[in-house]
Wavefront OBJ file of the C-alpha trace (Angstrom):
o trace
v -19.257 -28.142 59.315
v -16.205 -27.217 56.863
v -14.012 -29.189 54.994
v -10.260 -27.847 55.741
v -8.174 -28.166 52.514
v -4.343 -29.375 52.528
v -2.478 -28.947 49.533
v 0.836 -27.798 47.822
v 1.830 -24.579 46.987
v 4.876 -25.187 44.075
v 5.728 -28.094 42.220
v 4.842 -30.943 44.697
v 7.193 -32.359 47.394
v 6.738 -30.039 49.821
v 5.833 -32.628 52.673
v 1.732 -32.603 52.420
v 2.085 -36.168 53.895
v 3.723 -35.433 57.021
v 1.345 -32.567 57.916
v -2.115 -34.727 57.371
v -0.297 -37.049 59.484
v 0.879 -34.390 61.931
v -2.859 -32.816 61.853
v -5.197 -36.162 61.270
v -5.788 -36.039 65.051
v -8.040 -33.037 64.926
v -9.893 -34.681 62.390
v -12.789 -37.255 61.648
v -12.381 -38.070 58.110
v -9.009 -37.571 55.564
v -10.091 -37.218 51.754
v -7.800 -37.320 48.687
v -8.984 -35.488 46.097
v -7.360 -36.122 43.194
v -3.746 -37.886 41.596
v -2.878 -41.413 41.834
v 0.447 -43.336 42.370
v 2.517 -40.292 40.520
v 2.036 -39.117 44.595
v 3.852 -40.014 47.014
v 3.489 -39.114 50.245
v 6.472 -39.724 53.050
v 5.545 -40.107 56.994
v 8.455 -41.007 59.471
v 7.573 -41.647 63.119
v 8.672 -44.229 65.783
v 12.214 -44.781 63.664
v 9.779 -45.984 60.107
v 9.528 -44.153 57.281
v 6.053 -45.061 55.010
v 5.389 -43.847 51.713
v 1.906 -43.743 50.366
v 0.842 -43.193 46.898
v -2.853 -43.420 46.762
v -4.092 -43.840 50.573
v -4.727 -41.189 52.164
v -2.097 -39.666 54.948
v -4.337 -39.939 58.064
v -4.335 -44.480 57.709
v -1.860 -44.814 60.756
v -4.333 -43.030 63.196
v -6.780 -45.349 64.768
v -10.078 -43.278 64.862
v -9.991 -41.439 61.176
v -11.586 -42.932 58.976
v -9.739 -42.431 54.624
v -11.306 -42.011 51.496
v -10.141 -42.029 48.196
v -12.406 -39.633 46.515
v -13.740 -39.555 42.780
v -10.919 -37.444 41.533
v -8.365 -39.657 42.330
v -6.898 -42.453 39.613
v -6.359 -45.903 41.631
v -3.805 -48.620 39.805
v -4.865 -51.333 41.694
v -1.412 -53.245 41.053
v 0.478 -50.261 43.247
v -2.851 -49.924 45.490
v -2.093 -53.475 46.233
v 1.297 -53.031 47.469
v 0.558 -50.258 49.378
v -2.391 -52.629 51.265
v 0.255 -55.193 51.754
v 3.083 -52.326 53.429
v -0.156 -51.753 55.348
v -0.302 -55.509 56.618
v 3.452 -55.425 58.090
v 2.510 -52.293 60.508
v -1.113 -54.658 61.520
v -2.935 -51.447 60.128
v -6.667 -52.504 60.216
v -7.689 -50.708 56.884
v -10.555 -52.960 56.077
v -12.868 -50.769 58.603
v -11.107 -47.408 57.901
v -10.132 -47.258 53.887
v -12.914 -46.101 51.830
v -13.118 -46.330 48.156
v -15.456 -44.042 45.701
v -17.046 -45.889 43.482
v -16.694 -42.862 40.717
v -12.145 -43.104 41.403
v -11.079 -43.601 37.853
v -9.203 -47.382 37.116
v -5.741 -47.542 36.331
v -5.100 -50.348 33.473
v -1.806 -51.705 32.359
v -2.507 -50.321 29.149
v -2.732 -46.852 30.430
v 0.766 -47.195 31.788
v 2.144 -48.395 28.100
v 0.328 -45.724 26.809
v 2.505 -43.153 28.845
v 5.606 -44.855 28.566
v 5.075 -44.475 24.667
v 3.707 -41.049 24.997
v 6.719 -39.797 26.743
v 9.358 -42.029 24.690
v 8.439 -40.146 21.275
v 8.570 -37.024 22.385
v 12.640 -37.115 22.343
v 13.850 -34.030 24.016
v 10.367 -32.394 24.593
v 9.367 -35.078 27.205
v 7.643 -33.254 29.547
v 9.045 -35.847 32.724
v 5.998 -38.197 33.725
v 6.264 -40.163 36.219
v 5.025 -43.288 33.706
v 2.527 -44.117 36.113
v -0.378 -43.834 33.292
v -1.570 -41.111 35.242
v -2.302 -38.991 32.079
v -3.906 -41.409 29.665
v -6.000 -42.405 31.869
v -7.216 -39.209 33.218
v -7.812 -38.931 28.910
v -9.747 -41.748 29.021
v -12.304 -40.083 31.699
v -12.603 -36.936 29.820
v -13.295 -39.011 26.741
v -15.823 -40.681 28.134
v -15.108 -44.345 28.088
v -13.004 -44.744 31.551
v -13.216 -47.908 33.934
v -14.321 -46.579 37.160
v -14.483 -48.528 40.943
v -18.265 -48.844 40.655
v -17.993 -51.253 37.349
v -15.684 -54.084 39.218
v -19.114 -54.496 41.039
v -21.086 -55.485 37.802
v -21.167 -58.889 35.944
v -19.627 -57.439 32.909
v -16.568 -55.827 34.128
v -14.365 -58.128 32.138
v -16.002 -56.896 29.311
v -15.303 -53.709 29.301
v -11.757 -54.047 30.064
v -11.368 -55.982 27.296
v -13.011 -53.501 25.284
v -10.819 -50.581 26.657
v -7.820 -52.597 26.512
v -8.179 -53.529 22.960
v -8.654 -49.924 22.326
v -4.729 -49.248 23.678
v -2.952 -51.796 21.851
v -4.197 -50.261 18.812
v -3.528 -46.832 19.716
v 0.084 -47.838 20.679
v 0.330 -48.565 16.578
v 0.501 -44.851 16.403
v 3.464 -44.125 18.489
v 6.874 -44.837 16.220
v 8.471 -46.615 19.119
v 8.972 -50.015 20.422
v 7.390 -50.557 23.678
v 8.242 -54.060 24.919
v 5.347 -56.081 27.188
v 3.951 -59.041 27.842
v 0.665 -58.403 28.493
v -0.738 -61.789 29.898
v 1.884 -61.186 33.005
v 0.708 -57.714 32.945
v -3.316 -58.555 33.312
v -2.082 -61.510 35.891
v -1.080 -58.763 37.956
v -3.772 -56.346 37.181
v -6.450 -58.996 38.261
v -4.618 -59.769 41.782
v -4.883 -56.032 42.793
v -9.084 -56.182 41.199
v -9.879 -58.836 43.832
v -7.435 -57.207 46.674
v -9.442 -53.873 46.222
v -12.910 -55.860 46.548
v -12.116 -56.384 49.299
v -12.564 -52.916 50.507
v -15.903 -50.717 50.918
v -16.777 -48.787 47.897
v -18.883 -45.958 48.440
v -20.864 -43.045 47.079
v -18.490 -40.480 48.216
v -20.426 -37.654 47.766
v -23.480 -38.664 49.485
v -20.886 -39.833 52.144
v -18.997 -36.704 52.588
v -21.818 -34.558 52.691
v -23.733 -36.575 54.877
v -20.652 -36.354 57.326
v -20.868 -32.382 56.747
v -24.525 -32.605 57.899
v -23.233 -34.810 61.423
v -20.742 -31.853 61.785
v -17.785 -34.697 61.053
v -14.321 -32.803 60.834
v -13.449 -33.057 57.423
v -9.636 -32.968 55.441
v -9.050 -32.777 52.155
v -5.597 -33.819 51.175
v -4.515 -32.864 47.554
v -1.336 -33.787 46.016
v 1.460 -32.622 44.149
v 1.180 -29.318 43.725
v -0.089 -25.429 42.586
v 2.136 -25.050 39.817
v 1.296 -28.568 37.973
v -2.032 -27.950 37.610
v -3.694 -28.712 34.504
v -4.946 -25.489 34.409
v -2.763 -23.344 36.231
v 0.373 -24.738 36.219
v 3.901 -23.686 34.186
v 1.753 -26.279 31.422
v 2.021 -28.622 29.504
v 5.319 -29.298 32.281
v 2.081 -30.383 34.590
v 0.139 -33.290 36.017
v -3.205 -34.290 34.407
v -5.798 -32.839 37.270
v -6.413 -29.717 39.045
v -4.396 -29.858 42.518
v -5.695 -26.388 43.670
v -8.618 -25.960 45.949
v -11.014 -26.141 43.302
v -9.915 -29.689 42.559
v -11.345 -30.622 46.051
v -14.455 -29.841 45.460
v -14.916 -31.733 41.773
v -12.169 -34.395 42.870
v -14.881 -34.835 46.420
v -18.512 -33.721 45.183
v -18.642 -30.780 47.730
v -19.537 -27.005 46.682
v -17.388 -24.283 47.172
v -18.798 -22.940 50.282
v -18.409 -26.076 52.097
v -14.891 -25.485 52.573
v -13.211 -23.922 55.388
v -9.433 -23.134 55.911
v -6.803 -23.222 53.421
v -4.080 -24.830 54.363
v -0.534 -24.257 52.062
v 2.487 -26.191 52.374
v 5.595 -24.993 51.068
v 9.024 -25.882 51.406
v 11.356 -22.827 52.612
v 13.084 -23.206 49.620
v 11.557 -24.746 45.716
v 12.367 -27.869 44.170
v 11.045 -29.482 41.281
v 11.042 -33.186 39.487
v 11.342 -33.246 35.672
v 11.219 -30.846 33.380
v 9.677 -27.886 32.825
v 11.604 -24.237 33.634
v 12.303 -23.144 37.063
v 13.267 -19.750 37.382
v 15.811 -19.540 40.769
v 17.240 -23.047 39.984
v 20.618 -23.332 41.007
v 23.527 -25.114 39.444
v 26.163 -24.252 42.128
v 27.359 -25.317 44.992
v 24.392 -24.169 46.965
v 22.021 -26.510 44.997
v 23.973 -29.051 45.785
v 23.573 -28.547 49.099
v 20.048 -28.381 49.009
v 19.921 -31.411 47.497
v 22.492 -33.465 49.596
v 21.231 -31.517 52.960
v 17.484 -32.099 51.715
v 17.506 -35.910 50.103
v 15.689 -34.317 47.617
v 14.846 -37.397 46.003
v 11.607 -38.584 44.445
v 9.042 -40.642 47.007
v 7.373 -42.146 43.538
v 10.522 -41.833 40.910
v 13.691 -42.039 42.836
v 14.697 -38.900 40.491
v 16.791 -36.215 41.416
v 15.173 -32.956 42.225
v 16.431 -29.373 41.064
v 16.348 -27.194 43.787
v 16.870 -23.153 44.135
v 15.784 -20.518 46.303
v 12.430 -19.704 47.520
v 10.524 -18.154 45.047
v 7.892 -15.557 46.542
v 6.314 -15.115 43.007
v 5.428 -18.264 42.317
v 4.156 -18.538 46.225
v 1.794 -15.532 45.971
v 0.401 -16.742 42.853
v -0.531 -19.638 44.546
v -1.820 -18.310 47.710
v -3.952 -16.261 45.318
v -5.291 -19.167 43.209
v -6.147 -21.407 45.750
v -7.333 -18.737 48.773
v -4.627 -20.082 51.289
v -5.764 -18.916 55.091
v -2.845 -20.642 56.985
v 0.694 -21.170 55.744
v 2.795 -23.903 56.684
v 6.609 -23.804 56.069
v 8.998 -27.158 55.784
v 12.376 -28.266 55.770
v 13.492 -24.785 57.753
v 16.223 -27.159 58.797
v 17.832 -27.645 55.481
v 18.916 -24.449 55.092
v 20.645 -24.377 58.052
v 24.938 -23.682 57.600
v 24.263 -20.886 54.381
v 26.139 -17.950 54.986
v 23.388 -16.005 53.047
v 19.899 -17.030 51.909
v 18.101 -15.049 49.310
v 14.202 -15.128 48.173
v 12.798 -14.345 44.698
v 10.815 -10.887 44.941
v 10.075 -10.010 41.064
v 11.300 -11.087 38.232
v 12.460 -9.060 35.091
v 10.011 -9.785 31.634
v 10.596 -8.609 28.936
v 12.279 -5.272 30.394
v 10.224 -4.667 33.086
v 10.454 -5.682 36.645
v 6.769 -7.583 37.608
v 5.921 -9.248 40.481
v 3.471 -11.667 39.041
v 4.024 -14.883 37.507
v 3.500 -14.494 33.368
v 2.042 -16.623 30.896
v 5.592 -17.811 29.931
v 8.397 -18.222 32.672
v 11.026 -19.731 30.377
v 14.540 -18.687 31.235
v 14.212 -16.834 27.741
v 11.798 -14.323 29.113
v 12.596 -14.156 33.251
v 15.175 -13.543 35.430
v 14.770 -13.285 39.029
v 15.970 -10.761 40.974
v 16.629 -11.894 44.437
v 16.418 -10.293 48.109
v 18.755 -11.835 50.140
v 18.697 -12.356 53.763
v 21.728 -13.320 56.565
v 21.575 -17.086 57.184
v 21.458 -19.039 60.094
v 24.591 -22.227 61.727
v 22.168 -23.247 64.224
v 20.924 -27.049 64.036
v 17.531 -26.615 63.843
v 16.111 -30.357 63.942
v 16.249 -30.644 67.994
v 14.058 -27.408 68.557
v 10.756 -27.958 69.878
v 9.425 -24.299 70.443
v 9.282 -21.195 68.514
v 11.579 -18.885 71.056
v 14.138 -21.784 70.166
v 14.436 -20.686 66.443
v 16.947 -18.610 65.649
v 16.786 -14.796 64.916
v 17.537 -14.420 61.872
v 14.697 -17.784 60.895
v 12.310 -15.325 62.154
v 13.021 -12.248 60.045
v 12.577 -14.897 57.112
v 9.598 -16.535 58.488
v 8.105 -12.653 58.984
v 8.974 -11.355 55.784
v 7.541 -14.310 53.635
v 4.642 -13.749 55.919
v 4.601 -9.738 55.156
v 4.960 -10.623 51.768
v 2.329 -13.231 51.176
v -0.321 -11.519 53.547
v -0.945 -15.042 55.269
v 0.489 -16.180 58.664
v 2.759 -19.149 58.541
v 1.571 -21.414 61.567
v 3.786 -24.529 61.479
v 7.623 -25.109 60.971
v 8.977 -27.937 59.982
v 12.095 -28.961 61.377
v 12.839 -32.337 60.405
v 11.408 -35.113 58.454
v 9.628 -36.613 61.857
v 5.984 -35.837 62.950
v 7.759 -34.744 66.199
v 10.170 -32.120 64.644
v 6.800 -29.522 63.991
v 6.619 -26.043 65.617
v 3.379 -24.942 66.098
v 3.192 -20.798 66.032
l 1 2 3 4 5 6 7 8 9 10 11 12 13 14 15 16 17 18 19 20 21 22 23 24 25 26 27 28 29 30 31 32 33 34 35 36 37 38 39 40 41 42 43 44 45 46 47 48 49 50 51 52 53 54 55 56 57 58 59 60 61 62 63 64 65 66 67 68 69 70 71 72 73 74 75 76 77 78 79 80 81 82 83 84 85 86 87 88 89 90 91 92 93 94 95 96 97 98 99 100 101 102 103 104 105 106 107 108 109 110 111 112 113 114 115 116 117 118 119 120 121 122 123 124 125 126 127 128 129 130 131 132 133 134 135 136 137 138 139 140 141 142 143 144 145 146 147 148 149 150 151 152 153 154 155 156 157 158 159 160 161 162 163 164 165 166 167 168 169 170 171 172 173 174 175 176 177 178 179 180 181 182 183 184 185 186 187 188 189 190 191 192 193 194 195 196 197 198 199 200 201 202 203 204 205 206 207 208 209 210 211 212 213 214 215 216 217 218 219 220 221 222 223 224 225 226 227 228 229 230 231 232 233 234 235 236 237 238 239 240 241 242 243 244 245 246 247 248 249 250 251 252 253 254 255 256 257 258 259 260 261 262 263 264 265 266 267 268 269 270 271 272 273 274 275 276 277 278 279 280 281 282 283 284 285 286 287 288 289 290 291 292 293 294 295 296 297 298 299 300 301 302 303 304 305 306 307 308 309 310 311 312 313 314 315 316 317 318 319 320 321 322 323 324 325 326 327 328 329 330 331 332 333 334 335 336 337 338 339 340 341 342 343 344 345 346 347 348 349 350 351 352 353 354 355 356 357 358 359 360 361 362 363 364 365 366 367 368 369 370 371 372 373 374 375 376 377 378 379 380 381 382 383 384 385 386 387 388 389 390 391 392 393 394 395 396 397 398 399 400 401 402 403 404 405 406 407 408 409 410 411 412 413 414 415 416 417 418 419 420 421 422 423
């Protein structure tokens, strides 16, 4: 049996959440892959709206069973109040949350570590969430990480002494002044270590392949997105792991040709949190829009996000990277009321017109040049069926899919699990 894989196509918030939610049903087992709490992750249904940041999308279903997978970074202070959110909805996670024993740890002293990071780089701040994401994604590369698996030995103290010692002196090098108490800090630290004992831990990638073996229906749920991979991404304005389909299979312990369809979420227009450039960003009254129409606020930050017009460079390059088989297109519904939408086709570098996305996209060195496309008045977060959408929705919906070579098989109308148009 496959493993399906359900990720992001631009820079994160595209609404990954909603569809594991939307398509946890067809499915035994949902995996993260990689990330921590810089995620989150919004599902709205029955009149709540829940926001996850480390566990997984599929927890409100009663028969699919979550894991948190190897690749993913766990703070257990957040993890902790996520558990608790958990407790008001009488969500029995005890039997259905599953916890690698290889997830990275979290400590308070990664998060110091970031907020210094970030504070003396002025101007060139590169817009981290502060969630110590990054140092401690460092700390696994360099070899001396906490991981899940060591809260299970006598000496786990130890070592996070040791590690933590290591931080405070490394915060010497940073010229700013970080303020914390870290006794309050460890207090809290140690509350989350003995809530997250209380789940199973588990070798993940025994587990997950033994599953493929019992032809269990497998989905992999990345998050944030294409173009903040470490790798791939407009770098260094990127997140600290790989969030494109190869990710899965390191941030899981599965081999490439275990997995199956592609799935790509993308919003039907781009945002983006931070910095970093952004080539159709808009600073008009149509961004504006977007924004106001959209909420486009963060799930993890609360921080604004820029928004422009689709960009179909940036989207191919992603399909491309990541080997997308099934397209699925969100907040349709937002753009609802503009007289004219356009879409990003090429851009102009350097003098030339390309239609691939460059080493550099700085606004220095690209322009876009836009198609543009007669919009639509009808309110579009009612419709249940695709004959309801309007006409001119569907010459945008076919030429992304001309364009991109991939069918696009679910609309998103509205923020609900309900408001999703299967095609």
């Amino acid at each position: 049996m496959a493993v399906d894989l359900l990720l992001g196509l631009q820079w994160g918030d595209e609404g990954k959440g909603k569809i594991v939610d939307v398509l946890t049903k067809n499915y035994d087992i949902i995996a993260r892959f990689q990330g921590g709490p810089n995620a989150g992750h919004t599902l709205i249904f029955d009149g709540h709206k829940h926001v996850l940041h480390t566990i997984p999308s599929g927890i409100f279903h009663d028969t699919a069973l979550n894991v948190v997978g190897n690749g993913v970074v766990i703070d257990p202070v957040i993890f902790k109040r996520e558990l608790e959110n958990l407790d008001k909805h009488n969500i029995n996670y005890t039997e259905k949350l599953l916890i690698s024993r290889k997830a990275h740890l979290i400590l308070p002293t990664h998060r110091l570590l970031d907020a210094a990071s970030e504070t003396s780089k002025g101007k060139a701040k590169i817009g981290s969430t502060l969630k110590g994401i990054g140092p401690t994604y460092m700390d696994k590369t360099g070899r001396n990480g906490m991981r899940v698996g060591d809260l299970e030995l006598e000496n786990w103290r130890d070592k996070y002494q040791s590690l933590t010692a290591k931080h405070i002196k490394m915060l010497d090098f940073f010229d700013v002044d970080i303020q914390y108490d870290l006794k309050e800090l460890e207090e809290e630290f140690c509350a989350g270590v003995e809530k997250l004992r209380t789940l199973q831990f588990i070798d993940s990638e025994e587990f997950l392949n033994n599953a493929i073996k019992e032809k269990k229906t497998i989905l992999a749920e990345g998050a944030q997105g294409s173009l903040l991979d470490i790798d791939f991404g407009t770098y260094p304005f990127v997140t600290s792991s790989n969030t494109t389909a190869a990710g899965a299979c390191t941030g899981l312990g599965v081999a490439p040709n275990r997995i199956g369809d592609v799935f790509g979420i993308f919003k039907a227009y781009t945002t983006r949190v931070g910095s970093g450039p952004f080539p159709t960003e808009l600073f008009d009254e149509d961004g504006a829009t977007m924004a106001k129409v959209g909420h486009e606020f963060g799930a993890t930050t609360g921080r604004p996000r820029r928004c422009g017009w689709l960009d179909l460079v940036a989207l191919k390059y992603a399909i491309q990277v990541n080997g997308v088989t099934q397209l699925m297109m969100m907040k349709g519904d937002v753009l609802s009321g503009f007289d004219t939408i356009k879409v990003c086709t090429s851009y102009k570098y350097k003098g030339e017109e390309i239609t691939h996305l460059p080493y550099n996209i700085e606004p220095e060195n690209v322009t876009p040049i836009f198609t543009e496309f007669k919009g639509w008045e009808k309110d579009l977060t009612s419709l249940t069926e695709e004959n309801q959408l309007p006409e001119s929705l569907m010459s945008y919906i076919e030429f992304i899919e001309k364009e991109t070579e991939v069918p696009i098989k679910i609309v998103s109308v509205g923020p609900d699990r309900k408001q999703t148009i299967l095609r």
